[in-house]
C-alpha positions in Angstrom: 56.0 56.4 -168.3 57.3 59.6 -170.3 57.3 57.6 -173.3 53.3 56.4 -173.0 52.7 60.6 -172.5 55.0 61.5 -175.0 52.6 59.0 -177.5 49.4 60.2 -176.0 50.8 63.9 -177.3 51.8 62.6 -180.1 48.6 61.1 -181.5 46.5 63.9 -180.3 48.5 66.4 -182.1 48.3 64.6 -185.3 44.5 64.4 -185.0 43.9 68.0 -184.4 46.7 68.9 -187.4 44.5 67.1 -189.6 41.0 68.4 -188.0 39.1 71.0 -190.2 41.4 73.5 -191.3 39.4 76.3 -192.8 37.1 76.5 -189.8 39.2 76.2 -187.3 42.7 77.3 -187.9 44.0 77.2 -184.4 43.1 73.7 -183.7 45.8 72.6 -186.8 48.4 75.3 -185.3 48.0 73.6 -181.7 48.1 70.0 -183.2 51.7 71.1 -184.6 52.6 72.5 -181.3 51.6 69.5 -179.5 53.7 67.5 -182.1 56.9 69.6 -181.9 56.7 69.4 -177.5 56.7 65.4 -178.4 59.8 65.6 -180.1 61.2 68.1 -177.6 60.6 65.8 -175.0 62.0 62.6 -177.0 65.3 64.4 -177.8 65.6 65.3 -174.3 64.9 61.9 -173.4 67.6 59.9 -172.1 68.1 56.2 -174.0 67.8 53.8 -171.0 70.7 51.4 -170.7 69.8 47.5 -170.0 
């Protein structure tokens, strides 16, 4: 379940890092925030053993 929310983040901080960037400078800045708590959470993530 993390995993599908960590994704989720993941795509909506790419989107808003590559929104208009002139205009709207904080929307980029909270698209690489959104991208950097993904790979927080991934690295804190522990690997599932099957």
């Amino acid at each position: 379940m993390m995993r599908f929310f960590a994704a989720f983040l993941l795509i909506g901080g790419i989107s808003l890092a590559g929104s208009d960037g002139p205009l709207f400078p904080w929307l980029n800045l909270f698209g690489v925030g959104l991208i950097w708590t993904v790979a927080l959470i991934l690295r804190r993530m522990p690997l599932e053993e099957n």
